[in-house]
C-alpha positions as CSV (number, residue, x, y, z in Angstrom):
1,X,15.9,80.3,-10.8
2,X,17.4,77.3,-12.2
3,X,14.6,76.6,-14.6
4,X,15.2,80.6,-15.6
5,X,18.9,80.0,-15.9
6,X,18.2,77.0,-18.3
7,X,15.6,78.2,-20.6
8,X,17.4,81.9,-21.1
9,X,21.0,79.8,-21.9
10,X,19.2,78.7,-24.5
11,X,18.1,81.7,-26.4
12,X,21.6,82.6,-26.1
13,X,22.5,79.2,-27.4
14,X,21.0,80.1,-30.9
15,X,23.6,82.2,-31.4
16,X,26.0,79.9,-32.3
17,X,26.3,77.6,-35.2
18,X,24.9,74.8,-33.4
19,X,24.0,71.3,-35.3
20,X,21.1,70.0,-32.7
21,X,18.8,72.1,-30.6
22,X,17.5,70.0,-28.0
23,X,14.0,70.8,-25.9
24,X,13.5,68.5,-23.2
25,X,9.8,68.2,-21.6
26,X,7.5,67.2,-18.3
27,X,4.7,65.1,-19.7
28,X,1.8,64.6,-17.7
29,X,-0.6,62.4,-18.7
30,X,-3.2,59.7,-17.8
31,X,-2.7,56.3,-19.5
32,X,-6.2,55.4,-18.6
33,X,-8.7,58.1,-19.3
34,X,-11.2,55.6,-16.6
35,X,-8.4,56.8,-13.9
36,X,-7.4,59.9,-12.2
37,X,-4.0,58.6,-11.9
38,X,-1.3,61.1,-14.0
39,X,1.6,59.2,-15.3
40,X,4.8,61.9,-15.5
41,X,7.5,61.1,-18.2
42,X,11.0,63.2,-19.5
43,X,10.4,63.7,-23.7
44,X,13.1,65.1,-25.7
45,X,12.1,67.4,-29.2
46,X,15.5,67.3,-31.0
47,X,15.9,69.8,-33.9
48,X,18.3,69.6,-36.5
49,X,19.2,71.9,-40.2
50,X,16.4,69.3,-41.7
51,X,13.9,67.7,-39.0
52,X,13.0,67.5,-35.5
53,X,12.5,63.7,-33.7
54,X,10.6,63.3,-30.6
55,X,10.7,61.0,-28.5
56,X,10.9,59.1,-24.7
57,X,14.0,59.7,-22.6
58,X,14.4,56.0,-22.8
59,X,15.9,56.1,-25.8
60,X,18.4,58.6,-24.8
61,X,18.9,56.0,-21.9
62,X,18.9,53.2,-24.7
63,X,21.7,54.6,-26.9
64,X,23.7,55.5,-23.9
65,X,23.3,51.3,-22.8
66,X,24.4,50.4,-26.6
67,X,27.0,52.3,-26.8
68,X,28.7,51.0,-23.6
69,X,27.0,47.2,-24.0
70,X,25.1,47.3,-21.1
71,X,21.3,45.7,-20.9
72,X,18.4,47.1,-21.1
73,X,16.9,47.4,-17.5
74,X,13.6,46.1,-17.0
75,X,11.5,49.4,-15.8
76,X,12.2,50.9,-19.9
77,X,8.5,51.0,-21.7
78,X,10.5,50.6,-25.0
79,X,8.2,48.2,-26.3
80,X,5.2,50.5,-26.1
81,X,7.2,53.6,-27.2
82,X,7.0,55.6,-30.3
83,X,9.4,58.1,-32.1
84,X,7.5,61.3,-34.3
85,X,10.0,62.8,-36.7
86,X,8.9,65.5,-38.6
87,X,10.0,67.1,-41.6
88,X,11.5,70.8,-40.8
89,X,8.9,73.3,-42.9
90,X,5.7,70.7,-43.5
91,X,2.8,68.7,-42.6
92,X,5.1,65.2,-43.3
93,X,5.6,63.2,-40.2
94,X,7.0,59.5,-39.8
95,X,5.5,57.8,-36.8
96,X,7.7,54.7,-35.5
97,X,5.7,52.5,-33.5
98,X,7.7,49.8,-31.7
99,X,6.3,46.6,-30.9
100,X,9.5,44.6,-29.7
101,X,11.1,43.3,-32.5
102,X,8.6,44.9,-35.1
103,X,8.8,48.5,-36.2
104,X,5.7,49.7,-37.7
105,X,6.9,53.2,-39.8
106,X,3.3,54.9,-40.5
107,X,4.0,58.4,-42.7
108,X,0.9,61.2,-41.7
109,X,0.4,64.8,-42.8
110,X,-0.6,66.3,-39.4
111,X,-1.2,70.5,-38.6
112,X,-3.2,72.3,-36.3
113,X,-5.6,75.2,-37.1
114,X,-4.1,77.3,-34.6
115,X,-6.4,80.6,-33.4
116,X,-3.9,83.7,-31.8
117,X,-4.7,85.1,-28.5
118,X,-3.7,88.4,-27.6
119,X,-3.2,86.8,-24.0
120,X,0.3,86.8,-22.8
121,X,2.3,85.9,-19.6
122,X,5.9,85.8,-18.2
123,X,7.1,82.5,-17.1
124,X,11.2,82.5,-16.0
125,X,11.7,85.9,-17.8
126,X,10.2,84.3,-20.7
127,X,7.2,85.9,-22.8
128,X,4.7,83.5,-23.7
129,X,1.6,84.0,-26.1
130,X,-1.6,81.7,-25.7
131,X,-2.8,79.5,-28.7
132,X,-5.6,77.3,-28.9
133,X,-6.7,74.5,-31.2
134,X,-9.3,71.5,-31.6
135,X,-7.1,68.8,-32.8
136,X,-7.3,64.6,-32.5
137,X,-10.8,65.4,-31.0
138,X,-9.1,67.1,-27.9
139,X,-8.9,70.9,-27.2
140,X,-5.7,72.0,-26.7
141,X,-4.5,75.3,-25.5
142,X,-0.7,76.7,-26.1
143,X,1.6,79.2,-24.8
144,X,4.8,79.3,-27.1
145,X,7.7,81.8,-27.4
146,X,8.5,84.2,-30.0
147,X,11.5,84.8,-28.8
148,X,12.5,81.1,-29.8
149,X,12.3,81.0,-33.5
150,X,11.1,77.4,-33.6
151,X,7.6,76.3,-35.0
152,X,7.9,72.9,-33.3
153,X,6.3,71.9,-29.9
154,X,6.1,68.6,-28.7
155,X,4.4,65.3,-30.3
156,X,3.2,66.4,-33.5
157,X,2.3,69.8,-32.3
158,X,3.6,72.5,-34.8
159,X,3.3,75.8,-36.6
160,X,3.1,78.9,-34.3
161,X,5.8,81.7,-34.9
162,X,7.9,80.5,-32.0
163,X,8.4,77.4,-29.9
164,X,5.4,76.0,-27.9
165,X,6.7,76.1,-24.1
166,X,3.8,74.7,-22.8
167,X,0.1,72.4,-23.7
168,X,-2.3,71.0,-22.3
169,X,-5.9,70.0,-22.9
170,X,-9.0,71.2,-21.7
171,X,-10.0,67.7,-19.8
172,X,-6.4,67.5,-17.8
173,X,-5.4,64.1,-19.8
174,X,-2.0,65.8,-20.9
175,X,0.6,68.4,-19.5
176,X,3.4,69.2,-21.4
177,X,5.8,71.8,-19.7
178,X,9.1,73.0,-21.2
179,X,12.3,72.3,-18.1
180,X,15.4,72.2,-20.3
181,X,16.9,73.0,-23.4
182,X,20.6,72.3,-24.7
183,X,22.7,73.1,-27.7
184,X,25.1,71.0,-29.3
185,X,27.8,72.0,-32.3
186,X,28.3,68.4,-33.4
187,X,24.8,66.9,-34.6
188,X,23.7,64.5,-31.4
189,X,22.6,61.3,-33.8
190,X,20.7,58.7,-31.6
191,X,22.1,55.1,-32.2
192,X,18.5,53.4,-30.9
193,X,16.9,56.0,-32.7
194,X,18.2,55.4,-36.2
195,X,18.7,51.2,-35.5
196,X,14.4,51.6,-35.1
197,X,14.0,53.6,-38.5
198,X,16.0,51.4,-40.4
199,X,13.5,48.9,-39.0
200,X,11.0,50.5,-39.8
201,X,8.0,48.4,-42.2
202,X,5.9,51.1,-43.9
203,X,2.6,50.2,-43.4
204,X,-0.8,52.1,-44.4
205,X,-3.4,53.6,-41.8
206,X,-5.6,50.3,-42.2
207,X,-2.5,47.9,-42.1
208,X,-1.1,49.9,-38.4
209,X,-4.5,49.2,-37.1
210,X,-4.9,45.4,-38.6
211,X,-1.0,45.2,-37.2
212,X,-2.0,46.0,-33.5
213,X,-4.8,44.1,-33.0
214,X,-3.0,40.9,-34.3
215,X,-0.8,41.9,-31.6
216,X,-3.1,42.5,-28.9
217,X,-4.1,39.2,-30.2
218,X,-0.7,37.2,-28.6
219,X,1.7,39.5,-28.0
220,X,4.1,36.8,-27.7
221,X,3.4,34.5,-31.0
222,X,3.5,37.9,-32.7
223,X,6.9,38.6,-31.9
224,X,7.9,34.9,-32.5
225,X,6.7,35.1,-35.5
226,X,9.1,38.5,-35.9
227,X,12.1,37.0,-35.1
228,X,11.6,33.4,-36.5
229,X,11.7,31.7,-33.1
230,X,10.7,28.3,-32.9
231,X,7.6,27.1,-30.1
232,X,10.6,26.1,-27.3
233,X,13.0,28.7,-28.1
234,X,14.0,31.9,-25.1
235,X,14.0,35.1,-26.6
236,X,14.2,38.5,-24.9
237,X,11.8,41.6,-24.9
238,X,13.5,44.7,-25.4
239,X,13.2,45.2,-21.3
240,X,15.7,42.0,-21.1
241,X,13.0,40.0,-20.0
242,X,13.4,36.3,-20.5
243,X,10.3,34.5,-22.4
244,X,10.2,30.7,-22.2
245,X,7.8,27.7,-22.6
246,X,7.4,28.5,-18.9
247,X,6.4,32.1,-18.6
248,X,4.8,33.2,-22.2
249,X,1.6,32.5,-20.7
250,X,1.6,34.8,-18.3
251,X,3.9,37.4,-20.1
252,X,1.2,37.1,-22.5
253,X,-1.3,38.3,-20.7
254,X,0.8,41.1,-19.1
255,X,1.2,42.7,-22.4
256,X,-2.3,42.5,-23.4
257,X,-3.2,44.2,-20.2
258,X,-0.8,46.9,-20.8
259,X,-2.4,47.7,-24.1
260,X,-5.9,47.7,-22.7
261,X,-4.0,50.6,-20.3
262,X,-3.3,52.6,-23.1
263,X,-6.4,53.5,-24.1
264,X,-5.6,56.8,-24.1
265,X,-3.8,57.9,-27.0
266,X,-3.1,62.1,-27.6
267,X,-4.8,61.8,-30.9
268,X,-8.1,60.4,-29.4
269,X,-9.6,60.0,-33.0
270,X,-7.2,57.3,-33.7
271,X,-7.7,55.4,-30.4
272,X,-7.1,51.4,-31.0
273,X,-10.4,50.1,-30.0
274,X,-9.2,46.8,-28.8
275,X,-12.0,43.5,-28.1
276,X,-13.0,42.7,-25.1
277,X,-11.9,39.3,-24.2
């Protein structure tokens, strides 16, 4: 009922002159495609009069901490987040990939050949319509909404006549579920958000790639070498972890291990094939 209550206010939401739409998801997903283990994250779609950004809940949680000074707490995964904005009516996307103290901004022209199904269903008095696709080497099947007049979905998921409510693949590795939508008069900018594009160092397909294996590489001398910090100096991570002379060793190797951990990306044909050492 409440799940009802909160998708239907937002159809009637569109009524009004409002400045940001904002579609917030259940992803389910496996960070390791070796494991069975899901992983189950909160990721917002925000739409505005010119382009949509997706991205974690942590960054909602991150510009909610900067604008009342408070640190980061160590559980946020902001330094292996990304943002996807999109440009409202194309194929142009802007991918922010943030590697602590380095934004990598890598532009893509992304759709999906999307093939209609006459298959429909009712979920929280909402109509749905199925839609499948083979895209990033996964198959993916869709049930959006007409009755949204949206062509977004999450990630970089677009182009049906009406909001994609729910996706997932065909091998369980993702689940994305629609669970609340909001709408706002007064655009809802996202300090973090904008403070990571302006970061943002274009780089080509070839250069991303060359970019994260150098930091695979040492994750620490890499962001060092970001911020200009000398061999003895502390510096932070963006979790507010502290990393000395002591401890870069072994925060060192946490990180790499991480990345081996993601080895699961949604786009599967632009996995990071890391070396194994």
């Amino acid at each position: 009922m409440k799940n009802k209550f909160l998708i239907l206010l937002a159809l009637f939401g569109f009524l009004a002159n409002s400045q940001t739409h904002r579609f917030i998801y259940d992803v389910e997903y496996k960070k390791d495609s070796t494991s069975t283990l899901m992983t189950k994250e909160n990721w917002h779609l925000d739409i505005f009069p010119t382009h949509s950004d997706y991205y974690s809940r942590d960054f909602f949680v991150a510009d909610s901490l900067i604008n009342n000074n408070i640190p980061f707490p160590k559980e946020m995964k902001l330094n292996t987040s990304n943002i996807i904005s999109h440009k409202k009516g194309s194929q142009d996307f802007e991918e922010y990939d943030l590697l602590e103290n380095t934004v990598l901004n890598l532009k893509s022209k992304d759709s999906q050949i999307w093939k209609l199904s006459d298959e429909k269903k009712v979920i929280n008095g909402l109509t749905l319509q199925k839609a499948t696709t083979n895209w990033g080497k996964r198959n993916w099947m869709a049930w959006f909404a007409k009755e949204i007049h949206f062509q977004e979905g999450p990630y970089k998921f677009h182009g049906l006549p009406g909001l994609i409510v729910e996706l997932e693949d065909d091998k369980g590795n993702y689940k994305f579920s629609l669970v609340k939508s909001e709408n706002f008069k007064e655009s809802q900018e996202n300090q973090f958000i904008e403070m990571s594009k302006k970061m943002g160092v274009p780089v080509t397909w070839e250069k991303y790639k060359s970019s994260k294996l150098s930091y695979y590489d040492s994750p620490v001398n890499f962001i060092k070498n970001a911020i200009g910090s000398s061999n003895n100096s502390e510096f932070f991570l963006n979790d507010g972890t502290v990393v000395n002379s002591k401890n870069q060793r072994e925060i060192n190797e946490t990180l790499r291990t991480q990345l081996k951990k993601f080895n699961n990306p949604i786009e599967l044909d632009k996995a990071i094939v890391y070396p194994n050492k």
